[in-house]
Backbone bond lengths (Angstrom), bond angles and torsions (degrees), N, CA, C in turn:
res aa  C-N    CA-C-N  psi(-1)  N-CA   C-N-CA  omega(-1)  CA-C   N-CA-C  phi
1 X - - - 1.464 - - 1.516 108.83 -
2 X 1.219 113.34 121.43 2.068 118.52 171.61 1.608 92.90 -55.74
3 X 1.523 94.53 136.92 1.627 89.01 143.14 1.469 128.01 -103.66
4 X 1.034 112.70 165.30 1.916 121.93 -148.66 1.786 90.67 -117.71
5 X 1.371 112.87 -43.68 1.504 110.32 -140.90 1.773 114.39 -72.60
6 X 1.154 127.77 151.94 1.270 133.26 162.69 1.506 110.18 -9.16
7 X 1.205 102.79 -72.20 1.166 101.44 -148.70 1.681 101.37 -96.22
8 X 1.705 139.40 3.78 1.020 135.66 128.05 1.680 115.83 -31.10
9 X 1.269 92.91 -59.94 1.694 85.68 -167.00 1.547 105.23 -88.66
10 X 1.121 135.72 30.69 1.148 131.78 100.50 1.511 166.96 7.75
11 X 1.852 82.19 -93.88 0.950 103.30 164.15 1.921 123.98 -75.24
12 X 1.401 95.75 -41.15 1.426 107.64 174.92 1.504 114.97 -56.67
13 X 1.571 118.73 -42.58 1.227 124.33 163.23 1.738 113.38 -38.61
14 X 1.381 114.81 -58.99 1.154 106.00 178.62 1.599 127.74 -72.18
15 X 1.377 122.10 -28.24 1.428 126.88 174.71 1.436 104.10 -66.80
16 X 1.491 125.91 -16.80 1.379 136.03 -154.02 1.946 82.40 -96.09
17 X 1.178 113.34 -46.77 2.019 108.71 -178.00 1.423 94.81 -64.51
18 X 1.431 122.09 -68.95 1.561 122.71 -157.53 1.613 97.76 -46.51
19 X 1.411 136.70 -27.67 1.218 148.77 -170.51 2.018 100.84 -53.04
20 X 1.575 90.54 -55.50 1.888 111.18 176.87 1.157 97.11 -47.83
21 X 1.750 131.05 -41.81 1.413 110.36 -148.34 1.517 105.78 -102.98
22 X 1.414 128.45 102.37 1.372 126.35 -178.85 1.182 123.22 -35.83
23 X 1.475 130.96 -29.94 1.660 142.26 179.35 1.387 114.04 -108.32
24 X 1.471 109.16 25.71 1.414 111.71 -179.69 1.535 119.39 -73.28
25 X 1.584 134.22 121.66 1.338 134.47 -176.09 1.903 99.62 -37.69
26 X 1.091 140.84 78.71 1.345 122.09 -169.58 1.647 99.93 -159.03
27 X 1.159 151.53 104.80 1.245 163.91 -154.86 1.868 94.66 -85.81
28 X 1.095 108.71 106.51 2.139 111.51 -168.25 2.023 97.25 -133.69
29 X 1.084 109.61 152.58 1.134 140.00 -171.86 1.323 111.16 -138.91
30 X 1.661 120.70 74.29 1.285 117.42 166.78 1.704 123.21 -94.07
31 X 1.117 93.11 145.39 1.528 114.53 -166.42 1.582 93.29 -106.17
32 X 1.692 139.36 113.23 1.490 140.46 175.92 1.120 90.72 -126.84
33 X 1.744 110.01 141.23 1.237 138.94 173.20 1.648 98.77 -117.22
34 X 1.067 95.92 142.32 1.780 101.40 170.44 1.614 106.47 -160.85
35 X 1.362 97.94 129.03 2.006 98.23 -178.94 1.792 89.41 -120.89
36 X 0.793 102.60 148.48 1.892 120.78 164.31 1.206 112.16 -156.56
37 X 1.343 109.95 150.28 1.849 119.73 168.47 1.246 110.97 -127.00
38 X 1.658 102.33 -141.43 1.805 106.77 -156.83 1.472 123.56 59.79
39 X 1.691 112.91 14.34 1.739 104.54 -176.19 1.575 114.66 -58.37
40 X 1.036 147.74 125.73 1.415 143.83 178.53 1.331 115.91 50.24
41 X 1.472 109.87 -156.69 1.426 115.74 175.09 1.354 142.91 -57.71
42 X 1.547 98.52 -28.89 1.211 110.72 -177.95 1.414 120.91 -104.35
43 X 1.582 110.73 16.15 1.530 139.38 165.39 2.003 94.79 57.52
44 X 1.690 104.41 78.06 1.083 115.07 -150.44 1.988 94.84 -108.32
45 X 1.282 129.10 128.00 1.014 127.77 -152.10 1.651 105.17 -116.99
46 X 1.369 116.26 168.16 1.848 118.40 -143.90 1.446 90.88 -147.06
47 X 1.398 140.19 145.83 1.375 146.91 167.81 1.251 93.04 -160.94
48 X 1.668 98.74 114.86 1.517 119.80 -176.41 1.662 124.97 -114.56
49 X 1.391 157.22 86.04 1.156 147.09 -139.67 1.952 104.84 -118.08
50 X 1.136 91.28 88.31 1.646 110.19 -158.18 1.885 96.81 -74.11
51 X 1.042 128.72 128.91 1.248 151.69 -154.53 1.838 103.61 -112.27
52 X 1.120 120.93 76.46 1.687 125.19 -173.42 1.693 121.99 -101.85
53 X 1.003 97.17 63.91 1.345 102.29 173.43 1.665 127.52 -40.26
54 X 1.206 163.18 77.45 1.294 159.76 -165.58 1.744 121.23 -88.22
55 X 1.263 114.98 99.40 1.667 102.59 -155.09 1.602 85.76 -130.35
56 X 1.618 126.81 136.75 1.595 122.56 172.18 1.228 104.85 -110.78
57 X 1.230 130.51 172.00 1.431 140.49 -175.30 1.353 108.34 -141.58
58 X 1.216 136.11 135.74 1.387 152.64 174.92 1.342 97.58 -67.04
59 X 1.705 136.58 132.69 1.132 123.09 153.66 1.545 114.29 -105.70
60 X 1.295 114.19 -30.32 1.895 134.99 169.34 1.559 80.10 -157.24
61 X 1.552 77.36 -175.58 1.561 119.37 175.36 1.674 107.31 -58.09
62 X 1.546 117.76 -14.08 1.549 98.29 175.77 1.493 109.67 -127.67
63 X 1.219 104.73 -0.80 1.728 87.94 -168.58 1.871 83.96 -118.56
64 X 1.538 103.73 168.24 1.440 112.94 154.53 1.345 102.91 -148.92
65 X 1.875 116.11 151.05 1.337 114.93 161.22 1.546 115.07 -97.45
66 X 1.265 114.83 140.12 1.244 115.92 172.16 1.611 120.23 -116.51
67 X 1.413 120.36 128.72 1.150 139.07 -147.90 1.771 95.67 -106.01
68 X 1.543 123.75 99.32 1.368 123.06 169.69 1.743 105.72 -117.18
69 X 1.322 91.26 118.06 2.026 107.01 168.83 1.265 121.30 -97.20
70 X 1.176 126.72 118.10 1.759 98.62 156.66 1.999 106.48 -116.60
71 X 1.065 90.53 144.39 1.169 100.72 159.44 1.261 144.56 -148.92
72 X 1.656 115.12 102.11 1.461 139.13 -173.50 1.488 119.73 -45.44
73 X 1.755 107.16 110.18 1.393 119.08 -175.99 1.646 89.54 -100.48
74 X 1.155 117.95 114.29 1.518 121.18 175.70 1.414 123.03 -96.63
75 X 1.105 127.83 145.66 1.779 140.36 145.00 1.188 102.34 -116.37
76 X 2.113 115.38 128.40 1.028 101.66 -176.60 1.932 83.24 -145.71
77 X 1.285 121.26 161.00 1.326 124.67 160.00 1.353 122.13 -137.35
78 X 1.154 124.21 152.25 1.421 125.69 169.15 2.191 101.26 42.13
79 X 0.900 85.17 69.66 1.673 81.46 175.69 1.706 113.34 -112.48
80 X 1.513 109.97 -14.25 1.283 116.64 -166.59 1.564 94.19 -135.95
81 X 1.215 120.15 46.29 1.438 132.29 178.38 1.263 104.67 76.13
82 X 0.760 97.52 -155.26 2.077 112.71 178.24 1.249 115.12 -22.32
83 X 1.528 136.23 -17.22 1.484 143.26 -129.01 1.375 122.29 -83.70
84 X 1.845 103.13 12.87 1.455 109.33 -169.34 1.351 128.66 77.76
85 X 1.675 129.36 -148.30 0.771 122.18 -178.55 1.885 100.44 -141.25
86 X 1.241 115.03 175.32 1.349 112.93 -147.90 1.812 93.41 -169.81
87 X 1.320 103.95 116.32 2.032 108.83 158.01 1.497 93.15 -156.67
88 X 2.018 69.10 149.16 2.120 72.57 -176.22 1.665 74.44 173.64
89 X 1.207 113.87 176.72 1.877 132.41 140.01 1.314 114.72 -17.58
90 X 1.312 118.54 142.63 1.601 109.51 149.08 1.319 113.19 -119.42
91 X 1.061 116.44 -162.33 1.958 109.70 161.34 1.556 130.04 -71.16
92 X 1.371 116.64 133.29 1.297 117.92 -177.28 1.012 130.91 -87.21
93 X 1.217 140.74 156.41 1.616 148.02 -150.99 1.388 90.85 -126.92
94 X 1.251 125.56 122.46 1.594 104.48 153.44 2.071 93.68 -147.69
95 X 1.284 87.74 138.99 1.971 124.75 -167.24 1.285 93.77 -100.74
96 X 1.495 113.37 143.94 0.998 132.21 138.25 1.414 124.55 -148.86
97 X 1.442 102.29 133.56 1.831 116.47 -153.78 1.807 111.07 -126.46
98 X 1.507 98.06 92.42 1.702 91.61 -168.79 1.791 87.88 -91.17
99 X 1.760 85.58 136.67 1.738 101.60 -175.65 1.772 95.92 -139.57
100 X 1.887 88.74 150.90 1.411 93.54 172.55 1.720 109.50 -62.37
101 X 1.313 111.02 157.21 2.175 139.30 -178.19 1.211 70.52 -60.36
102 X 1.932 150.46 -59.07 1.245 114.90 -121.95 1.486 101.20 -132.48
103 X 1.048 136.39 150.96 1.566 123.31 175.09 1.307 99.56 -64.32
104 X 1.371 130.14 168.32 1.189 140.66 173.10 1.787 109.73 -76.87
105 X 1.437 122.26 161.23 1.206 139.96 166.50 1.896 117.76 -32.87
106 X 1.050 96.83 -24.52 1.448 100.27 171.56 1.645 121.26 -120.81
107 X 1.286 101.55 6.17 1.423 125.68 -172.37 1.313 146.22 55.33
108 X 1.510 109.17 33.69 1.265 143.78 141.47 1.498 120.15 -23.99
109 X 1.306 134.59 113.88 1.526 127.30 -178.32 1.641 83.99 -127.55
110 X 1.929 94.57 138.98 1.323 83.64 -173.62 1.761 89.62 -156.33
111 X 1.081 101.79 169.91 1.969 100.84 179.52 1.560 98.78 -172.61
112 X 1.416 110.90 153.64 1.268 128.11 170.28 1.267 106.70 -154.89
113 X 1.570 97.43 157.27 1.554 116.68 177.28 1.343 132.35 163.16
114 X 1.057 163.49 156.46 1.407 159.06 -138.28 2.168 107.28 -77.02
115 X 1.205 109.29 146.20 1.379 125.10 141.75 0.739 153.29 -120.12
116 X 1.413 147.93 117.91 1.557 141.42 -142.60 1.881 91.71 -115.01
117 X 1.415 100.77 123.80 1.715 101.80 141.98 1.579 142.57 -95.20
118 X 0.761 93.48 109.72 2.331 98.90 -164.76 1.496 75.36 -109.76
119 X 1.880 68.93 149.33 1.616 117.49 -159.85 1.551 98.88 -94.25
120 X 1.197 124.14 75.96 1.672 127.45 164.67 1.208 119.88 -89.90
121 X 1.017 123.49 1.80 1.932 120.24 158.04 1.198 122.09 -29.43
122 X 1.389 113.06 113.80 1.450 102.74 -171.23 1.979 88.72 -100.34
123 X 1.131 107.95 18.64 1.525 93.44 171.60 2.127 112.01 -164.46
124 X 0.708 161.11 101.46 1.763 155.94 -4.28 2.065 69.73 -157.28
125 X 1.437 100.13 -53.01 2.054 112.73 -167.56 1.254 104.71 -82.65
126 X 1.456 131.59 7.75 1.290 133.17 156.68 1.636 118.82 -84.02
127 X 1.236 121.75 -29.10 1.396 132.38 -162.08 1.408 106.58 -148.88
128 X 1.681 114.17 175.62 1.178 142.50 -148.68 1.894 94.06 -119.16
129 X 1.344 127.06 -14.48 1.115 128.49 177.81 1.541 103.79 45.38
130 X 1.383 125.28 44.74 1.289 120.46 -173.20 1.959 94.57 -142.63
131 X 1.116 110.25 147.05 1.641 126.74 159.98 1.433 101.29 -80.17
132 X 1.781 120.00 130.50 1.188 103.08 170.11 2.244 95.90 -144.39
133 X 1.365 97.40 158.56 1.876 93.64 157.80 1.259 90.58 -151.99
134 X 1.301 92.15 -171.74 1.547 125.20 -177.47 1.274 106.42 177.21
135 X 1.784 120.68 -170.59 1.224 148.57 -164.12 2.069 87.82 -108.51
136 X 1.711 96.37 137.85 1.330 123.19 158.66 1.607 133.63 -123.56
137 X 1.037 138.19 138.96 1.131 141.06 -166.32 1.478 118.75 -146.79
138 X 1.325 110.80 134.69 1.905 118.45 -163.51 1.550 88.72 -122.37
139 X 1.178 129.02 138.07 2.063 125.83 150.77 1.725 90.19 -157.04
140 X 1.593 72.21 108.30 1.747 100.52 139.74 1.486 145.48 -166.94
141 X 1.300 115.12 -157.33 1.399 122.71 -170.71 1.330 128.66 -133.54
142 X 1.391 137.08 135.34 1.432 135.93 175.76 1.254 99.39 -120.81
143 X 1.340 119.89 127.40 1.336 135.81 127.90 1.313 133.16 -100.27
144 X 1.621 105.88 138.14 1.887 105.32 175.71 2.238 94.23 47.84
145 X 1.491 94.92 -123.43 1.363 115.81 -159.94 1.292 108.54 -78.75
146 X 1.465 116.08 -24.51 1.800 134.56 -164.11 0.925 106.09 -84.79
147 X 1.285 113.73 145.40 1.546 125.80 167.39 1.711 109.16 -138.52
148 X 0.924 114.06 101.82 1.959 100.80 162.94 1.350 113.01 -163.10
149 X 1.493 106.74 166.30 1.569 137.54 -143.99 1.283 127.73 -175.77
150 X 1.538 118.04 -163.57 1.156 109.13 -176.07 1.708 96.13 -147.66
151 X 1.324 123.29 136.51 1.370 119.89 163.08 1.640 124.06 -128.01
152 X 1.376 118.57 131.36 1.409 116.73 -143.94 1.645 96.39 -139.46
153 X 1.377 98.43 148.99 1.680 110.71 150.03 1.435 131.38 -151.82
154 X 1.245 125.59 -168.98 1.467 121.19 149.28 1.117 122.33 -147.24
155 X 1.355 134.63 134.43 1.607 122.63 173.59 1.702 114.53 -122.12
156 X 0.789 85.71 134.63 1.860 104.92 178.78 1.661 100.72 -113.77
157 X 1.144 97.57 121.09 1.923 123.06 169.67 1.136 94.25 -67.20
158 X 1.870 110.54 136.67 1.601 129.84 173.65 1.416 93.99 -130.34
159 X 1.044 141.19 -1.17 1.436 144.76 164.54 1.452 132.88 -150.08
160 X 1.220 107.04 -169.65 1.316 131.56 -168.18 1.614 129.42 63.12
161 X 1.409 103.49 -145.18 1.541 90.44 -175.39 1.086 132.83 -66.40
162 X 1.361 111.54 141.70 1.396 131.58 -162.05 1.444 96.79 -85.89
163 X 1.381 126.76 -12.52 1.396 102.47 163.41 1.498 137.10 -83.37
164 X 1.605 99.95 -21.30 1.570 97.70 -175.33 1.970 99.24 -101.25
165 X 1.381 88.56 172.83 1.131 98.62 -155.01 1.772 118.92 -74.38
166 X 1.158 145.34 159.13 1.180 142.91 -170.04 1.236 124.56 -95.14
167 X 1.463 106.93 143.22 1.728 105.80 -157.05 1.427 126.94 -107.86
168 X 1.507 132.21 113.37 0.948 98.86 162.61 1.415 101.56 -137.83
169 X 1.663 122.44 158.41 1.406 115.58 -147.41 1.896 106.86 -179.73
170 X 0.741 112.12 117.32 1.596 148.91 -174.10 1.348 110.68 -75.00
171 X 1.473 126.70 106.17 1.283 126.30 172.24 1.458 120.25 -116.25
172 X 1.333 129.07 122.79 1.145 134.37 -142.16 1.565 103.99 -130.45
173 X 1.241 115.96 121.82 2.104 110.50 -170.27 1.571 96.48 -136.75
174 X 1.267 124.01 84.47 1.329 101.33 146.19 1.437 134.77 -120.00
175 X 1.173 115.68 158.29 1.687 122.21 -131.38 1.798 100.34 -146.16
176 X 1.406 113.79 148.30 0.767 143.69 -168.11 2.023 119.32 -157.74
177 X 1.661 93.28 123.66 1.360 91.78 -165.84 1.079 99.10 -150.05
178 X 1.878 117.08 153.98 1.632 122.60 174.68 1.305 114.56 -149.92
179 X 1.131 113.15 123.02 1.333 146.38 -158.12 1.692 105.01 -99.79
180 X 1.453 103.60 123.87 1.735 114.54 169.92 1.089 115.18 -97.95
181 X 1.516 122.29 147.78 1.515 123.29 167.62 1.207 120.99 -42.82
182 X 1.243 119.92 -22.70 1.501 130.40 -177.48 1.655 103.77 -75.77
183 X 1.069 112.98 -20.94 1.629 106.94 -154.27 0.874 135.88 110.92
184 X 1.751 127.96 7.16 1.251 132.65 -171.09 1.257 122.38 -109.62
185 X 1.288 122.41 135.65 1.803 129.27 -169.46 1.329 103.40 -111.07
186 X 1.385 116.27 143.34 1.465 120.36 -177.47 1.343 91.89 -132.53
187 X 1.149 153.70 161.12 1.674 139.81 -161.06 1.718 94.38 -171.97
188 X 1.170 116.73 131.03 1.753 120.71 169.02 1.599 97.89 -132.05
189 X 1.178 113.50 128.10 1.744 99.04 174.02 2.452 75.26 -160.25
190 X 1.832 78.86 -170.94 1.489 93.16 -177.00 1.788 96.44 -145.40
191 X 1.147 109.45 159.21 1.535 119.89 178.30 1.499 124.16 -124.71
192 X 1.357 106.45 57.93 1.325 99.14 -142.73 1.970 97.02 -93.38
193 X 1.237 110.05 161.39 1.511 128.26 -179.10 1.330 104.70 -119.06
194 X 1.622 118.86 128.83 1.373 110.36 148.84 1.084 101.00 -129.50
195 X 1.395 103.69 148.09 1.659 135.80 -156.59 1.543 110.43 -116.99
196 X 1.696 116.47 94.65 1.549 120.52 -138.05 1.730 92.52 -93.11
197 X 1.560 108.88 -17.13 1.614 91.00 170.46 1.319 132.63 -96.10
198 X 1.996 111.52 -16.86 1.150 113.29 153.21 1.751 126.33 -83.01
199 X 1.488 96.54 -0.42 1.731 101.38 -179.90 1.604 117.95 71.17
200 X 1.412 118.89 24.60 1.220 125.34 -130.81 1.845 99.36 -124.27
201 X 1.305 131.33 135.66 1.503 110.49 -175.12 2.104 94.82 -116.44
202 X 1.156 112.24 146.51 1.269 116.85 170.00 1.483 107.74 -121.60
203 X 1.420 125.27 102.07 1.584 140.68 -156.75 1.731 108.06 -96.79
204 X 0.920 132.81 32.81 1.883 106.92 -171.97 1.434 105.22 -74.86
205 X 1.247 113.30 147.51 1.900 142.19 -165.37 1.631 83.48 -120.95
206 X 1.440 106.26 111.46 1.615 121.42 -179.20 1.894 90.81 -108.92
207 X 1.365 119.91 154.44 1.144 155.98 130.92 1.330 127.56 -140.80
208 X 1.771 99.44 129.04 1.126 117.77 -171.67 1.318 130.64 -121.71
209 X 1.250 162.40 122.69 1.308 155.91 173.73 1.862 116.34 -88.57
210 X 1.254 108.05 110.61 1.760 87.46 -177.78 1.690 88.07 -119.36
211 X 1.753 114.59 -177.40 1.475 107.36 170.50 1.678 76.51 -166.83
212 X 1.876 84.67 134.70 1.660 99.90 -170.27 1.683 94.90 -100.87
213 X 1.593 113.95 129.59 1.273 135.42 -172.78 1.837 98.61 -110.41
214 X 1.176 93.71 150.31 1.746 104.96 169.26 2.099 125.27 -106.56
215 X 1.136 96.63 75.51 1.248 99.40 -165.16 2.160 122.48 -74.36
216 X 1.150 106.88 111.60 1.725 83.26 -147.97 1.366 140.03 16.37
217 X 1.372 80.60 73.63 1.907 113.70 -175.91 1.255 120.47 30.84
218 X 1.673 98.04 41.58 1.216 102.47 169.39 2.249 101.41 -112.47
219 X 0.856 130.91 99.36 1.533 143.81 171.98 1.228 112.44 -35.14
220 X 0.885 137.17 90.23 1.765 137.76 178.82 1.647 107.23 -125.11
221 X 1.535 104.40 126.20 1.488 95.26 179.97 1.865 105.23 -112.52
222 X 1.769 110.22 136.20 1.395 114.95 169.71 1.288 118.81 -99.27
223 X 1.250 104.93 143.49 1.700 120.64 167.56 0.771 134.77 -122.44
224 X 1.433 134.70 168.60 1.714 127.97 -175.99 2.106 86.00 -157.72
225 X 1.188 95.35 153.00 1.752 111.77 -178.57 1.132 99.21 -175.93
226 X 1.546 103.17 164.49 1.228 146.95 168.97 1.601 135.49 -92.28
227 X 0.975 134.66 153.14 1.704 106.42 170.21 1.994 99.50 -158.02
228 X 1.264 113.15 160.48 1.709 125.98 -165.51 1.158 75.81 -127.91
229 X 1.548 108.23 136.09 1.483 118.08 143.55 1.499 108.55 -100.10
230 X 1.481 113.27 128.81 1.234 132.40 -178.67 1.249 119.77 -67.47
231 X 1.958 93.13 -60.30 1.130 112.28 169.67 1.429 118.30 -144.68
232 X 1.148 131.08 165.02 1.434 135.73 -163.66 1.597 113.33 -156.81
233 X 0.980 134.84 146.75 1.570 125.07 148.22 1.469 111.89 -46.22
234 X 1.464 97.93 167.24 1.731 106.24 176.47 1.352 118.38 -67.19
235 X 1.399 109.80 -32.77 1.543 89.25 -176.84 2.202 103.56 -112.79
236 X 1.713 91.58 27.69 1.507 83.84 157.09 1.693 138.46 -91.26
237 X 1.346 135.11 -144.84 1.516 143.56 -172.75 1.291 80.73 -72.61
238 X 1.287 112.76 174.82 1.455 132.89 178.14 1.943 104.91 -162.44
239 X 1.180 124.66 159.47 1.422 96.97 -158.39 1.132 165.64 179.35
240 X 1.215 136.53 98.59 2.131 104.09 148.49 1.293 110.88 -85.97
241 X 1.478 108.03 155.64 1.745 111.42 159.73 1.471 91.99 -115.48
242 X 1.542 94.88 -153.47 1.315 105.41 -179.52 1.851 98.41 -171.99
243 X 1.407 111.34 150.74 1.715 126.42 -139.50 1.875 81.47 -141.44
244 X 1.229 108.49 132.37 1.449 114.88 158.29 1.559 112.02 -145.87
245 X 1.023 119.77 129.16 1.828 119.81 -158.26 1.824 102.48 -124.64
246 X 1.192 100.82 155.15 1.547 109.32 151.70 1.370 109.85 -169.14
247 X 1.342 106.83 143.22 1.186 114.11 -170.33 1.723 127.84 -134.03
248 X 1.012 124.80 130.27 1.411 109.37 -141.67 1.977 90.70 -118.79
249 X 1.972 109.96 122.17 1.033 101.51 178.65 1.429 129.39 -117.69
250 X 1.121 136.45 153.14 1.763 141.53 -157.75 1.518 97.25 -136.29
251 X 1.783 102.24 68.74 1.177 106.12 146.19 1.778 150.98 -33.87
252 X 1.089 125.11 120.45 1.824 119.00 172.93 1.268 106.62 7.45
């Protein structure tokens, strides 16, 4: 059964902001779809369904860690010219961001802490076949309806195969979002990569619309977006794609 009432949408209004805030105390299950083309020469196309688990942990009364994964279930073809087609795993991301319980005095929410990349490719054009971490970092702010920030990392490869090439690479998110009493998210941010051994920037400009519904009180929010690639390597997307999300949350 939807809920209709005042004070449902409300509540949904607010699970729908904590949604903006990546380190929000809030246990979320997002489901991201993303298709893009233009891969190389043979205008070789990518459909990616990224798996984001979001889980926090109490450490005391002031700190919490928050536990963010993704992990890329791919369909991909002709992306590296001729190279066929390819689904399986890709490599996993998994964050962890210990942040103060409280925003700060001026209301700053902010967290840092390490990311590891493991090598889950279940196939050679899915992954980097490399072990990698680094340092991560989240800072931001909500006001009223607003939400925006910046979320960042870097990972540098300390292993694996010695045949493919070694990584190190800069991920850069900042985001901006506004939220209606009704429940509605309007989201502009960018995801951009730079790639410090090919020198290389990968730019997509995302907008998104999601609106969090209460489905026998279970909270799940849907989306649909767009995205520009700005910039890309040569033999990356070129573009529109297109992003469709849902995400299912298990509030306190």
């Amino acid at each position: 059964m939807f809920a209709t009432t005042a004070q449902a949408q409300d509540s949904n209004a607010d699970l729908a902001k904590k949604l903006s805030n990546p380190i929000a105390s809030l246990i979320s299950v997002p489901f991201q779809f993303n298709y893009d083309s233009g891969y190389g020469p043979d205008d070789g196309n990518k459909s990616t369904l990224n798996i984001q688990p979001v889980i926090p942990f109490s450490l005391n009364a002031d700190w919490n860690v928050i536990s963010r994964t993704i992990l890329p279930v791919t369909s991909q073809n002709d992306i590296a010219g001729p190279s066929g087609s390819q689904f399986g795993l890709g490599d996993t991301l998994q964050s962890l961001f210990f942040s103060p319980a409280k925003p700060t005095e001026s209301g700053i929410i902010w967290g840092v802490g390490p990311a590891f990349l493991i090598p889950t490719a279940t196939d050679d054009l899915l992954g980097g076949e490399k072990w990698g971490a680094g340092p991560t970092v989240v800072v931001l702010k909500q006001e009223r309806e607003w939400t925006y920030g910046v979320l960042a990392n870097h990972i540098w490869s300390f292993a694996g195969s010695d045949e493919r090439n070694d990584i190190s690479s800069t991920f850069l998110q900042p985001f901006l979002s506004y939220t209606t009493h009704d429940a509605w998210t309007f989201t502009l941010n960018t995801e951009s990569t730079y790639d410090w051994k090919a020198e290389e920037w990968s730019v997509p400009i995302n907008f998104n619309i999601s609106k969090l519904i209460t489905i026998d009180k279970q909270p799940i929010s849907l989306g649909a977006g767009v995205r520009y690639w700005a910039a890309a390597p040569d033999n990356g997307p070129e573009g529109l794609g297109v992003r469709l999300t849902m995400t299912f949350l298990f509030p306190k």
